[in-house]
Backbone bond lengths (Angstrom), bond angles and torsions (degrees), N, CA, C in turn:
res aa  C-N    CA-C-N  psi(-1)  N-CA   C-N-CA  omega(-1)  CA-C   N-CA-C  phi
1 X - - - 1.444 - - 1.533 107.72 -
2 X 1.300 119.21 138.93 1.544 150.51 175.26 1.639 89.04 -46.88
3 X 1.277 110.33 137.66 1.604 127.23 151.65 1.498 103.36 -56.40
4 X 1.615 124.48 -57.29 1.190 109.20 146.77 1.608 159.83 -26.02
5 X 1.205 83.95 -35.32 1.792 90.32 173.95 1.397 107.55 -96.71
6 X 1.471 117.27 -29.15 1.035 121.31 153.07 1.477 144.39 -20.98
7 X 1.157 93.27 -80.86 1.638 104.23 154.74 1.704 105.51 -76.80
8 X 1.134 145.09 15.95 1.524 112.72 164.42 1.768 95.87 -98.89
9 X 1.501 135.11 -38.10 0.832 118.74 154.27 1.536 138.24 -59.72
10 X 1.386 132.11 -36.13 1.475 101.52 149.45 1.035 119.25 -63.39
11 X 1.319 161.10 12.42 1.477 148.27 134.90 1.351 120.96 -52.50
12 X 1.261 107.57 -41.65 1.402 121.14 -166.06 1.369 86.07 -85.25
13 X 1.065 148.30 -65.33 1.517 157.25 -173.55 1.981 108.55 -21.94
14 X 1.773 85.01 -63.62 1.418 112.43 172.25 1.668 127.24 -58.77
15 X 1.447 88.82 -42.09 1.578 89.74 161.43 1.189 137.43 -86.93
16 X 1.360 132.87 -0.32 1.414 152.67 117.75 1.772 128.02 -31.20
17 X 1.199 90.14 -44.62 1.464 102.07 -167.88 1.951 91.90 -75.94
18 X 1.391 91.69 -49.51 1.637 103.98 -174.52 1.818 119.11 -45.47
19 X 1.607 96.44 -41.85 1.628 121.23 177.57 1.217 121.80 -65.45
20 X 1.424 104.04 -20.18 1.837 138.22 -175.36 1.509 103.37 -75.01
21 X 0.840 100.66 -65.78 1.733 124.20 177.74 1.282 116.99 -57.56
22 X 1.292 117.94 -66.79 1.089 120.09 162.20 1.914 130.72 -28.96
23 X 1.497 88.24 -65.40 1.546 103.81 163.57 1.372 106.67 -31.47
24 X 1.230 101.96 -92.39 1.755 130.24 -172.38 1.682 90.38 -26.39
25 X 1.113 114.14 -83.14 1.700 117.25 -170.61 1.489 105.41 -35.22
26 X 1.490 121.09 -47.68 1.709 121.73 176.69 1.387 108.82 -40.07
27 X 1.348 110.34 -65.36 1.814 130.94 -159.39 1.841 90.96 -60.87
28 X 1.417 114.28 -56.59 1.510 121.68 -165.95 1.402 101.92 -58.82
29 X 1.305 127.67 -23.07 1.908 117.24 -158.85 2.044 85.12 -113.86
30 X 0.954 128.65 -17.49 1.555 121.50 -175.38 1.313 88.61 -88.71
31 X 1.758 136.58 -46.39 1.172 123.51 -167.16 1.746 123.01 -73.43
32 X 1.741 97.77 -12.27 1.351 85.87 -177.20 2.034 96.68 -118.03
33 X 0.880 97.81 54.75 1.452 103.94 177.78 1.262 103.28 -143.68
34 X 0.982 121.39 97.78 1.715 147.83 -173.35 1.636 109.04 -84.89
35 X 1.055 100.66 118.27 1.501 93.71 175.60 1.884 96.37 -134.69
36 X 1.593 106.00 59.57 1.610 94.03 160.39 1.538 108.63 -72.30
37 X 1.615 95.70 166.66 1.743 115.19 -158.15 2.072 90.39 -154.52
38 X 1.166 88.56 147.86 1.514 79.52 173.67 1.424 108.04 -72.97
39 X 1.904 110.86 152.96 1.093 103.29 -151.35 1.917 86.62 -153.34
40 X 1.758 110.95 168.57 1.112 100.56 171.07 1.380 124.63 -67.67
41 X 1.238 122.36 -38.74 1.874 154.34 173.55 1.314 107.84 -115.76
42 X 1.387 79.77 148.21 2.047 113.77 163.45 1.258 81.85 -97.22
43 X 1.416 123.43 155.03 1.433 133.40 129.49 1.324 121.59 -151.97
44 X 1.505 103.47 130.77 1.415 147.48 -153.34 1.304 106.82 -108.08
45 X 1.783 116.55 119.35 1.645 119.41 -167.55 1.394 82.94 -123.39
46 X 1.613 89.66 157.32 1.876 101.81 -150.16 1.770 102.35 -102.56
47 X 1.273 86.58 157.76 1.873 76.64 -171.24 1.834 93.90 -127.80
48 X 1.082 117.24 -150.11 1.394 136.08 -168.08 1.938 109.99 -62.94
49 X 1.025 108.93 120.10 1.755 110.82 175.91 1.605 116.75 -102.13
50 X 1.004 105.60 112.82 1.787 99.89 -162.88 1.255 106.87 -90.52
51 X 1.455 114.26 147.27 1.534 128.17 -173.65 1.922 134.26 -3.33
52 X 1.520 102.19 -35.45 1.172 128.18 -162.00 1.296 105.12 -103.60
53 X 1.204 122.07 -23.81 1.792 131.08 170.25 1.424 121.50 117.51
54 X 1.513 99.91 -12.27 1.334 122.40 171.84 1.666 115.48 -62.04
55 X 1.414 120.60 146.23 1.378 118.79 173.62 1.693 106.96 -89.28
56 X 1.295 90.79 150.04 1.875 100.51 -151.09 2.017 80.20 -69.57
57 X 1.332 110.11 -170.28 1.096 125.70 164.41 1.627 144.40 -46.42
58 X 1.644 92.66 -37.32 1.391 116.86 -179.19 1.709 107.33 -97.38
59 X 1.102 110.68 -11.12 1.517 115.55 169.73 1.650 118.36 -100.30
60 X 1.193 114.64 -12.33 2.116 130.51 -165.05 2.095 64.36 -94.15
61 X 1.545 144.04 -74.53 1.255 138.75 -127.47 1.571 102.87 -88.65
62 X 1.527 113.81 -3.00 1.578 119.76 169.49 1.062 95.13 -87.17
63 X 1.719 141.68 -78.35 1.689 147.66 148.78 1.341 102.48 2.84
64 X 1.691 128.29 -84.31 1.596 120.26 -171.81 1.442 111.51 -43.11
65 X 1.573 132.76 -49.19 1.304 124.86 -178.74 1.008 113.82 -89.75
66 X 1.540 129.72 21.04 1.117 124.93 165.33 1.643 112.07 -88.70
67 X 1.500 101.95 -38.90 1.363 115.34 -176.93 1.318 108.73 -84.38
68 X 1.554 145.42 -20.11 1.309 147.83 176.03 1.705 86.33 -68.54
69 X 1.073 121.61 -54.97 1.537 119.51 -174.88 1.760 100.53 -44.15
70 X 0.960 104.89 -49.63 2.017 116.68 -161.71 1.199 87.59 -34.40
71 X 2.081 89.57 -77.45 1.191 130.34 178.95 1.838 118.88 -2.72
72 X 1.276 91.71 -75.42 1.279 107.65 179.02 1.819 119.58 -72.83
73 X 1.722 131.33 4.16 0.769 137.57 168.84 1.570 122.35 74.45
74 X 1.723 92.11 35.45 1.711 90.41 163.09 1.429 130.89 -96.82
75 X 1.392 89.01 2.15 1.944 95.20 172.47 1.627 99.70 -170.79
76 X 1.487 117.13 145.45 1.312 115.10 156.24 1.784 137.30 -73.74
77 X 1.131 85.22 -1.33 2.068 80.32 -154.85 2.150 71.97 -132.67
78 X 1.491 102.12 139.57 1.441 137.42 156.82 1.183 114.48 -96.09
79 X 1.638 138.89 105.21 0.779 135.88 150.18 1.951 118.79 -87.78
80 X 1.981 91.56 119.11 1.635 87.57 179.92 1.855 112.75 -103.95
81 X 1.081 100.67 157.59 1.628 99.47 -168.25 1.507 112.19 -121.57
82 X 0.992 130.39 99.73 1.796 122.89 168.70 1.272 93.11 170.49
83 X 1.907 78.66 146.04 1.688 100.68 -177.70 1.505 110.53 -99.42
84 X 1.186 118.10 -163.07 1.128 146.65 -171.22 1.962 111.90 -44.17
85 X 0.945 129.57 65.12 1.571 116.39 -169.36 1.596 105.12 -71.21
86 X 1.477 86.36 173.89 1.749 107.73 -179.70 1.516 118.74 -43.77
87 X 1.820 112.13 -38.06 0.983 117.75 -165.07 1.966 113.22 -71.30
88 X 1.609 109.24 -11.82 1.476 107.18 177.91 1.426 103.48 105.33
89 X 1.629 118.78 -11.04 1.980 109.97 157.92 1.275 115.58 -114.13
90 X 1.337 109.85 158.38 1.408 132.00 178.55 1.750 97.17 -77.87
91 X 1.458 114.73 134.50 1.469 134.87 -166.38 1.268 80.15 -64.21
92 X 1.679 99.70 -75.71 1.842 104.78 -155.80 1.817 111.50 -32.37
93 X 1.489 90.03 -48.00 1.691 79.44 -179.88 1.037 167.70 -31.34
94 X 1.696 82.01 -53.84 1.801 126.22 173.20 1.941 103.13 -93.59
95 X 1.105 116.74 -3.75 1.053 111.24 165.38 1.520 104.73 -112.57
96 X 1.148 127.42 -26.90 1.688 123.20 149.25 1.682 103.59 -19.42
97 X 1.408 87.33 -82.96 1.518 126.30 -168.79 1.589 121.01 -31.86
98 X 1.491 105.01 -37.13 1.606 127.04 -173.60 1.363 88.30 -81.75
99 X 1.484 135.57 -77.04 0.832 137.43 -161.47 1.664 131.90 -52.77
100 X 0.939 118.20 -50.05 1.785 139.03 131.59 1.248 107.92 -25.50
101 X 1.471 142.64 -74.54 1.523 136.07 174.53 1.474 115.35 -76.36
102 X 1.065 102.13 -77.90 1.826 100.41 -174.30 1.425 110.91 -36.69
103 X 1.492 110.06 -63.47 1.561 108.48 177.91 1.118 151.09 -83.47
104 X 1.542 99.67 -12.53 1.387 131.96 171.20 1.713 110.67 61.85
105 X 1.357 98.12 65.68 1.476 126.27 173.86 1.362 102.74 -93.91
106 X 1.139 122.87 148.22 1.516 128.15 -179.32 1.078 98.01 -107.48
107 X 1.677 100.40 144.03 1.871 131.25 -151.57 1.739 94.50 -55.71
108 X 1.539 101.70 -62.40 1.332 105.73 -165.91 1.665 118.87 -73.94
109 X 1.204 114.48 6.27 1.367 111.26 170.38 1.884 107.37 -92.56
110 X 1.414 114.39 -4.11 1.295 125.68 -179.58 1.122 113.05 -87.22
111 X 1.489 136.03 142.36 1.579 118.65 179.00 1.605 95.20 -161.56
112 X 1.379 96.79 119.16 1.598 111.04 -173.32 1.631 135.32 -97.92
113 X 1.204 109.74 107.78 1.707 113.23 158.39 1.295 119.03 -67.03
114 X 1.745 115.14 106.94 1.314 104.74 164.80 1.087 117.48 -102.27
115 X 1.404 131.71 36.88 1.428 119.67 179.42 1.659 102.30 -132.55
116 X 1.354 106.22 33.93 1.477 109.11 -144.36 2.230 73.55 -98.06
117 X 1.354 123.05 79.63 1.210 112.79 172.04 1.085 145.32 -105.02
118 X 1.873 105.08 -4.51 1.450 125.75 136.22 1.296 134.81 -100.92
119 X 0.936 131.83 -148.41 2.013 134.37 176.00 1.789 96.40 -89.27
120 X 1.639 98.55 -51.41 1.583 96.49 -167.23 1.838 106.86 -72.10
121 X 1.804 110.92 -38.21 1.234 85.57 176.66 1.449 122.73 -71.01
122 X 1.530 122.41 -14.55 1.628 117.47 171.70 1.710 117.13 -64.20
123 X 1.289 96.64 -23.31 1.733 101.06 -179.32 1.302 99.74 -72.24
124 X 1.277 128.96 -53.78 1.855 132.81 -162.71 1.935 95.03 -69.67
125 X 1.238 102.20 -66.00 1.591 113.67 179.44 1.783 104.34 -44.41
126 X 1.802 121.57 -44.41 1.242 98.30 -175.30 1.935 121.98 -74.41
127 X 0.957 86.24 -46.33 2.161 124.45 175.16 2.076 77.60 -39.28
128 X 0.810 99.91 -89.06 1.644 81.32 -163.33 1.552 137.67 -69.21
129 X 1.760 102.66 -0.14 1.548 98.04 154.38 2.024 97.93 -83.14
130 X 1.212 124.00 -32.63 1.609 86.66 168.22 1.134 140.18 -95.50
131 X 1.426 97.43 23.04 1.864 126.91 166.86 1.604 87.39 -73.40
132 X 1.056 124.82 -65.43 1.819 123.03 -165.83 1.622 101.71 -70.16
133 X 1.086 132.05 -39.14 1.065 134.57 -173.32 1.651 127.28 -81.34
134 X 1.246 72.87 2.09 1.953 81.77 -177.15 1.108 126.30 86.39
135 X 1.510 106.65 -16.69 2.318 104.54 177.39 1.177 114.93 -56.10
136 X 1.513 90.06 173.67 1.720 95.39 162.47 1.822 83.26 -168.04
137 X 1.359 134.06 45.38 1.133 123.33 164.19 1.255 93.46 -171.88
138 X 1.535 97.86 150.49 2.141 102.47 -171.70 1.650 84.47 -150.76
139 X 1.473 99.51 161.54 1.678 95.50 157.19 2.344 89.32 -134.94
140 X 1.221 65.88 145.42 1.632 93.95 -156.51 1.817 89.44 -97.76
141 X 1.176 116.12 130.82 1.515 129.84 177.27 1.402 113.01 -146.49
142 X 1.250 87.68 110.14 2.052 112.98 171.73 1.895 108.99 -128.12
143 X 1.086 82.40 -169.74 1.811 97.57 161.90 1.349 106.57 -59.89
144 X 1.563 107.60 146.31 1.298 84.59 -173.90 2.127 120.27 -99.25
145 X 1.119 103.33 16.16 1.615 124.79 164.24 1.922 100.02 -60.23
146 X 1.366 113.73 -21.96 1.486 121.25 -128.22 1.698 92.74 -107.13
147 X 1.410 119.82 -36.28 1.535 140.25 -143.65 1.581 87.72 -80.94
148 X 1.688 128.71 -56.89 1.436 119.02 -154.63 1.627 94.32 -58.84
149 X 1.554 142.53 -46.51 0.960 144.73 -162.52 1.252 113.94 -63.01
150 X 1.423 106.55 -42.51 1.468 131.16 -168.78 1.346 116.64 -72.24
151 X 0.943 111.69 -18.84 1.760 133.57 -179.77 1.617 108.44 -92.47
152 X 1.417 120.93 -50.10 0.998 117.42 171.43 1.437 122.70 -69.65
153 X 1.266 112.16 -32.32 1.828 115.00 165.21 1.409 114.59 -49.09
154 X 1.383 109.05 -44.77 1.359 118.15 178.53 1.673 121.18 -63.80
155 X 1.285 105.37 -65.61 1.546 111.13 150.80 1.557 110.85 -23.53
156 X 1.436 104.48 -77.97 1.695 86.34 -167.98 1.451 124.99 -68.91
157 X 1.485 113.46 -0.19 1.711 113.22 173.46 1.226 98.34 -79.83
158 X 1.260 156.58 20.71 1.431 145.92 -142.73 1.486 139.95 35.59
159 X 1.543 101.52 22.94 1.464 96.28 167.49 1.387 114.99 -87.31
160 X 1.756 104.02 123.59 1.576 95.53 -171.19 1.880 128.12 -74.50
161 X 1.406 112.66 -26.49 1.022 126.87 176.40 1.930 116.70 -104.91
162 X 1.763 119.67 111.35 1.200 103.41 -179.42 1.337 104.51 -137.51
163 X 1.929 107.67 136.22 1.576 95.75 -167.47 1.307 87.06 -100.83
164 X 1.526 107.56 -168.79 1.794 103.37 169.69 1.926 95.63 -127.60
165 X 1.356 118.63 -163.10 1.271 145.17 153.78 1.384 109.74 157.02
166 X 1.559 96.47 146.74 1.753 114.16 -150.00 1.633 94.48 -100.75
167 X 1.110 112.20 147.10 1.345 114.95 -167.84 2.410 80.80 -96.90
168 X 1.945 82.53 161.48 1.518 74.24 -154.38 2.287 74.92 -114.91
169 X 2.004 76.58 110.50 1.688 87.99 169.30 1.663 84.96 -170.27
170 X 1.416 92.74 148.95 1.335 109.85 179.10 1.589 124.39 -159.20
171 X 1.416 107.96 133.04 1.361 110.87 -144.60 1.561 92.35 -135.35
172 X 1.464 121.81 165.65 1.281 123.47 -175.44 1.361 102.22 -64.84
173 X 2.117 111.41 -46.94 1.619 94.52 -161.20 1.521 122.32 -77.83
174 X 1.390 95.11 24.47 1.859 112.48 169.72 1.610 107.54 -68.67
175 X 0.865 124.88 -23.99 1.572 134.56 -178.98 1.378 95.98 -80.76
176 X 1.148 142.46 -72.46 1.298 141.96 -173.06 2.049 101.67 -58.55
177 X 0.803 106.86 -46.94 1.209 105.15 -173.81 1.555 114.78 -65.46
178 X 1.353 121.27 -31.77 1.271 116.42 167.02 1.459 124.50 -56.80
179 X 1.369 89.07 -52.60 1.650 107.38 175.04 1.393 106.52 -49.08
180 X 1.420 131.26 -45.76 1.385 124.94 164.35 1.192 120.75 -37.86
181 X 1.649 116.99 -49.00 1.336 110.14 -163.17 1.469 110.76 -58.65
182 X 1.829 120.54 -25.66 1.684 91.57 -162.07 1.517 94.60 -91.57
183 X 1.839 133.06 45.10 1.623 115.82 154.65 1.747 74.01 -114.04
184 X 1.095 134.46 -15.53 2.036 107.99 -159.54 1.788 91.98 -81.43
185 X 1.704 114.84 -48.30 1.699 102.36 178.83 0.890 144.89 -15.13
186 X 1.886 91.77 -65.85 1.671 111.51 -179.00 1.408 102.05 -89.65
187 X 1.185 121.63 17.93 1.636 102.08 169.72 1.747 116.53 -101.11
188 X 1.478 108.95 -11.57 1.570 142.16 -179.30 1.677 91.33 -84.52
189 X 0.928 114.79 -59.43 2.137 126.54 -164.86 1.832 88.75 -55.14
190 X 1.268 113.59 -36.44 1.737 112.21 -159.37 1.828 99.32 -100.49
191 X 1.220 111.28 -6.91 1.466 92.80 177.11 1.756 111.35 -106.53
């Protein structure tokens, strides 16, 4: 190989790597920059349900800032989203369920997607319970790697107004998972 080609592929190498970074740093500084606003809905996308029925760790710290949000009077109504996982419960449920006991959210201010089993089906599944419900503004709380995507799902289901805030948990496979986000983005931007 050419000294030439040489260096045009480490350039190209470098400028990849550079686009990488870049990305990643985009997704990381939008996800942890919260701009909840009072809103008609919370909505809460469901994460991992561990053996016992309980929501694992990273799903109880989406729930806690979902309800500090309540709490604090930026929306009345929780919308929770997730279907059916591996473990044999429905997300919405057990995150119903947490929220109602642990936090002492009232039943009917809760209103559940259980089929909510990707990002895009929680966007279509959420957008039209506040199509029936009268919204037109939610603030949407995940990981916060999770929110730039999550916002745009929402956007394109027709919810016109979407805030974010990152639930505050952090785990190693957050590193890998970011890095995911810049192939899941552009795969949402192209459909």
């Amino acid at each position: 190989m050419s000294r030439r080609v040489r260096r045009s592929v480490a350039l190209l190498v470098l400028a990849i790597f550079l686009t990488a970074i870049g990305g990643i740093g985009a997704i990381v500084f939008d996800g942890l920059r919260d701009d909840a606003r009072p809103s008609d809905a919370g909505l809460v996308l469901g994460s991992k349900v561990m053996l016992d029925g309980q929501p694992s760790e990273r799903l109880r710290a989406r729930l806690d800032k979902a309800a500090d949000l309540y709490d604090a009077g930026l929306f009345k109504h929780i919308i929770v989203s997730g279907g059916m996982g591996r473990e044999g419960y429905s997300e919405a449920k057990v995150m119903a369920d947490y929220l109602a006991g642990a936090r002492a959210i009232p039943r009917n201010a809760i209103l559940l997607d259980e089929q909510g089993n990707t990002t895009q089906a929680t966007a279509i599944n959420s957008a039209a319970i506040m199509r029936q419900q009268g919204f037109r503004s939610v603030v949407v709380v995940t990981q916060f790697f999770h929110l730039t995507r999550s916002r745009y799902a929402l956007h394109r289901a027709g919810v016109p107004t979407v805030y974010t805030a990152h639930a505050s948990y952090f785990e190693m496979r957050d590193i890998y998972s970011t890095a995911r986000e810049l192939f899941a983005l552009p795969a949402y931007w192209l459909r």
